[in-house]
C-alpha positions in Angstrom: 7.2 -3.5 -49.8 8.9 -3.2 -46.6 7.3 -1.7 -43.6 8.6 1.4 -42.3 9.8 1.5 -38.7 6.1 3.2 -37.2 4.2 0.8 -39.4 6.3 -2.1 -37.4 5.6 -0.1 -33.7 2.1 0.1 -34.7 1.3 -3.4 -36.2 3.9 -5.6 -34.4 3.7 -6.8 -30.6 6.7 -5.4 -28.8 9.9 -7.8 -27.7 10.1 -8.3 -24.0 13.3 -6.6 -22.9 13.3 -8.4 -19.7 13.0 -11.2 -21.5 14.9 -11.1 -24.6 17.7 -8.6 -23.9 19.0 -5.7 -25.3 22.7 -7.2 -26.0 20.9 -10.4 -27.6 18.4 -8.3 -30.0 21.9 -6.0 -31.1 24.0 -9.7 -31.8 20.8 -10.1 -33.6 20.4 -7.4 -35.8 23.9 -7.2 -36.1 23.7 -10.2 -38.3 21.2 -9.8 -39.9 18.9 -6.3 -39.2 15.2 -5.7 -38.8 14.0 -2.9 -39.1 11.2 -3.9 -36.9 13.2 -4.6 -33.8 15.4 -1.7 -34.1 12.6 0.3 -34.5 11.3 -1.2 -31.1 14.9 -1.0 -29.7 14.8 2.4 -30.0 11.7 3.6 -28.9 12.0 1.3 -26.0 15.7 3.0 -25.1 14.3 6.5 -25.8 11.2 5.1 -22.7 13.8 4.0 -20.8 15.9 7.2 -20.4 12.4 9.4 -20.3 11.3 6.8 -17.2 14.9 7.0 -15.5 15.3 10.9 -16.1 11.8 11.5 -14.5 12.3 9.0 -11.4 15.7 10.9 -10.6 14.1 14.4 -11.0 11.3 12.9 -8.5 14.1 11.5 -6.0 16.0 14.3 -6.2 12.5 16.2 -4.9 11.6 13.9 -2.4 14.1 11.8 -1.4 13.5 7.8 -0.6 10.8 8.3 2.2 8.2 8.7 -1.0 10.1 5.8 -3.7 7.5 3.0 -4.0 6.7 1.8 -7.0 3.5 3.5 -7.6 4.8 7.1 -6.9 7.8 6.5 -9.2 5.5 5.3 -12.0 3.4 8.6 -11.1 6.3 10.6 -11.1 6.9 9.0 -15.0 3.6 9.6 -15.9 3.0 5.8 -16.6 1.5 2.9 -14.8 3.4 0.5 -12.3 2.9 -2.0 -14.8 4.8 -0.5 -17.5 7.6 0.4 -15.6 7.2 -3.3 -14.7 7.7 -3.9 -18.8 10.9 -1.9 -19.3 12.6 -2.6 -16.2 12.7 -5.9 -14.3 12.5 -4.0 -10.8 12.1 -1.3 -9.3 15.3 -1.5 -7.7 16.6 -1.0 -11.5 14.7 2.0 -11.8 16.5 3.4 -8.6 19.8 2.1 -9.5 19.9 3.9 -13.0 18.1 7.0 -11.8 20.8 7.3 -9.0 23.8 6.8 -11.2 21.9 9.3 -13.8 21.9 12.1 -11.1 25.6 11.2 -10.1 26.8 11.9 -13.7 25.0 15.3 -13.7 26.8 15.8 -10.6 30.0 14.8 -11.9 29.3 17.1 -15.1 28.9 20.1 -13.4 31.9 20.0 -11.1 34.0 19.3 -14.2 33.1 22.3 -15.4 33.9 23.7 -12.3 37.3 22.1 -12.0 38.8 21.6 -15.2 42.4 20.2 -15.7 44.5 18.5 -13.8 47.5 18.9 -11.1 45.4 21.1 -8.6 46.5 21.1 -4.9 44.3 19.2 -2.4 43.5 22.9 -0.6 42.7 24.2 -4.3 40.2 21.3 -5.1 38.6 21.3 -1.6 37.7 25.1 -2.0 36.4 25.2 -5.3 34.0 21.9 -5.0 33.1 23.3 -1.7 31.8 25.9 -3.1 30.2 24.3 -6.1 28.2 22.2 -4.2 26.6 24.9 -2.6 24.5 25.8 -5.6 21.1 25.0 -5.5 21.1 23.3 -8.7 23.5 20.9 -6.5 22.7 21.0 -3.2 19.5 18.2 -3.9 22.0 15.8 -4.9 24.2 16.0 -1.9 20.8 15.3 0.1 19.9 12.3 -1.9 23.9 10.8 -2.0 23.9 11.2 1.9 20.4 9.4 1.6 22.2 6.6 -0.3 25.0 6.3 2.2 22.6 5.6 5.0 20.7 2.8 3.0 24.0 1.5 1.7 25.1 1.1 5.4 22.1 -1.2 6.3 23.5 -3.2 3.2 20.3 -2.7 1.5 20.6 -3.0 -2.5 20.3 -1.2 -4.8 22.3 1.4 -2.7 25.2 -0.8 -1.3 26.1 -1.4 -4.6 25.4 1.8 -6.1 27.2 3.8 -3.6 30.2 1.6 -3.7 30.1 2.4 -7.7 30.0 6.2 -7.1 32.2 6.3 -4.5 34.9 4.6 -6.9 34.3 6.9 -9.7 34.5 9.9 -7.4 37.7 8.9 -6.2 39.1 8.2 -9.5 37.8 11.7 -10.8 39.2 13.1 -8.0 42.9 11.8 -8.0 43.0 12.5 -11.9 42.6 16.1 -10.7 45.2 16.1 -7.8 48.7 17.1 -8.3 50.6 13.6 -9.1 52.5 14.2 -5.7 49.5 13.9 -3.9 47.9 11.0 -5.2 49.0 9.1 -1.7 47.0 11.5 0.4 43.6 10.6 -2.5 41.7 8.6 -0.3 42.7 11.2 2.5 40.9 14.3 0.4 37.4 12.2 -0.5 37.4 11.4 3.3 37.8 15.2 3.9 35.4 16.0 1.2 32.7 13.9 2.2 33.0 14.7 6.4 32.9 18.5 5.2 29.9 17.9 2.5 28.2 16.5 6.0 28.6 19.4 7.8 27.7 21.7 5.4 24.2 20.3 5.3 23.5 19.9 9.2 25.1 23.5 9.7 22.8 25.6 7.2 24.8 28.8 8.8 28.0 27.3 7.6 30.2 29.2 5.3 32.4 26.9 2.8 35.3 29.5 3.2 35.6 29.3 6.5 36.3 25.6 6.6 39.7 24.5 7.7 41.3 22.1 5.7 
């Protein structure tokens, strides 16, 4: 009879991700499927997101002054070593965990600014105050964080910041009135000089901003 998918995790070594591949193992069991490596596919993407969702929760907490391997791997409530087996570095673990806690971010001021063709003085007041919330505020911190790393060129921040930078800009001209579109690059300057201040000035007041 064939082996269920725990009898496989149980009884069969695991694949080495690093090694092997996610995209190889799906062409793989695309062709022809085993149970036993989707069974390990699985359970090692359901590690993955655990590990990644922890390490953001923990940089989001401390920042980067307190990111080495060992206190991320505490923070996931596994050993260095098998962060070591699901990710190839740690700057991996960084990456995802940064891009993870930009797409919360982005989620939550969607809901905040739904639709599209809102004036540049609409937008700027409404994510202004968004990102006031406390739920928000540590991700501010940690992007400003990322900026300062990504100046020195150091990876995986250059890269990442480049990546969020585009996507907020993209998000954000999908949202402006098509007139404006010119003036896009204009507003996430504006946004990001004012996001700044907000955070050295803890007596600043959103409202009282002049755009």
């Amino acid at each position: 009879s064939q082996a269920s998918p725990n009898q496989c995790i149980r009884s069969h070594p695991a694949p080495d991700f690093r090694v092997f591949g996610a995209t190889k193992i799906g062409l793989c069991c695309a062709v022809r499927p085993d149970p036993c490596i989707l069974a390990w596919m699985n359970k090692a993407d359901e590690n993955r997101q655990q590990i990644v969702a922890a390490v953001a929760a923990h940089l989001l907490r401390e920042g980067f002054q307190n990111s080495g391997l060992r206190a991320l791997a505490r923070a996931a409530g596994r050993s260095d070593r098998m962060l070591m087996y699901y990710f190839s570095t740690k700057e991996e673990i960084v990456a995802e965990a940064m891009l993870l806690s930009a797409g919360r971010l982005a989620e939550e001021l969607e809901a905040s600014l739904p639709g599209t063709g809102h004036s540049t003085t609409h937008i700027i007041d409404v994510l202004m105050t968004a990102t006031q919330r406390q739920t928000v505020q540590p991700v501010i911190r940690l992007w400003f964080e990322i900026v300062g790393l990504a100046m020195r060129g150091q990876e995986p921040y250059l890269t990442t910041a480049r990546l969020i930078l585009h996507n907020w800009h993209s998000w954000l001209k999908q949202k402006m009135d098509p007139k404006d579109h010119a003036e896009s690059h204009s507003l996430l300057a504006q946004l990001e000089g004012q996001l700044l201040l907000s955070l050295l000035d803890t007596n600043a007041k959103p409202a009282a901003l002049n755009h």
